[in-house]
C-alpha positions as CSV (number, residue, x, y, z in Angstrom):
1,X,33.1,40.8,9.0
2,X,35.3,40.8,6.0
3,X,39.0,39.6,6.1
4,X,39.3,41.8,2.1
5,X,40.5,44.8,3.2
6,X,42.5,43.9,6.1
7,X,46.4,44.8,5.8
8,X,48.7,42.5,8.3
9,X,50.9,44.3,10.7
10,X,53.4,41.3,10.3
11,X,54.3,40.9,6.5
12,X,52.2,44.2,5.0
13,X,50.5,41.9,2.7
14,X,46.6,41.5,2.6
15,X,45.1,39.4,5.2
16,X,43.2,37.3,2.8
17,X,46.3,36.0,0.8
18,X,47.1,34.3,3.9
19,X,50.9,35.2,3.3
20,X,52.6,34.5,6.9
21,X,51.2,32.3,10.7
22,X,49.8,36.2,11.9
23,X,47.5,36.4,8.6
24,X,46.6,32.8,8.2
25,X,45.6,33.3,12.0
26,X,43.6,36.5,11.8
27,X,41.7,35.0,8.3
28,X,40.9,31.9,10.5
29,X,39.5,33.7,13.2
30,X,37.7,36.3,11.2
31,X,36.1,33.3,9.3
32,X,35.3,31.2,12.0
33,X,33.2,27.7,10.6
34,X,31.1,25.4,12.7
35,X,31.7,22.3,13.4
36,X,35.1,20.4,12.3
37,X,35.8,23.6,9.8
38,X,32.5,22.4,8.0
39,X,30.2,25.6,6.7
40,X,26.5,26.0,8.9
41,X,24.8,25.4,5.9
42,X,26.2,22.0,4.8
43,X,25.5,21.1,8.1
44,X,22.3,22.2,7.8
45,X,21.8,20.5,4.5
46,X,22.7,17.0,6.0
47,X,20.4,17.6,9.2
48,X,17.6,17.9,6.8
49,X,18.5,14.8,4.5
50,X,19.0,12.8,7.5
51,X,15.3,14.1,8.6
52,X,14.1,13.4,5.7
53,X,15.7,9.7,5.4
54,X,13.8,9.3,8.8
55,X,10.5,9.9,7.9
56,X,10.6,8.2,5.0
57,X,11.5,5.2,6.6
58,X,9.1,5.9,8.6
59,X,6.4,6.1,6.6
60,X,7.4,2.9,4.7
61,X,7.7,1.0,8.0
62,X,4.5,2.3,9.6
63,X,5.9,2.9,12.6
């Protein structure tokens, strides 16, 4: 879902412009992030560098 077209009921401006507490409020739940405001895919991302990290050492180590 898409905060764009969304018109608050509190100040009449557009939700995404975040204008008064009621807007900033609806944009936050509408976009709702993972973990500690972070995006899925940078967590993602740093899953897969830390996986990668670990088999490298790994492999170097021969364990």
């Amino acid at each position: 879902m898409s905060c764009e077209h969304l018109i608050c009921a509190n100040c009449a401006g557009p939700v995404v412009e975040g204008r008064c507490p009621a807007c900033r409020a609806s944009r936050a739940r509408v976009h709702h992030h993972g973990l500690g405001g972070l995006s899925p895919l940078l967590i993602a991302a740093v899953l897969l560098i830390v996986l990668g990290c670990t088999l490298a050492l790994s492999h170097l180590y021969g364990a």
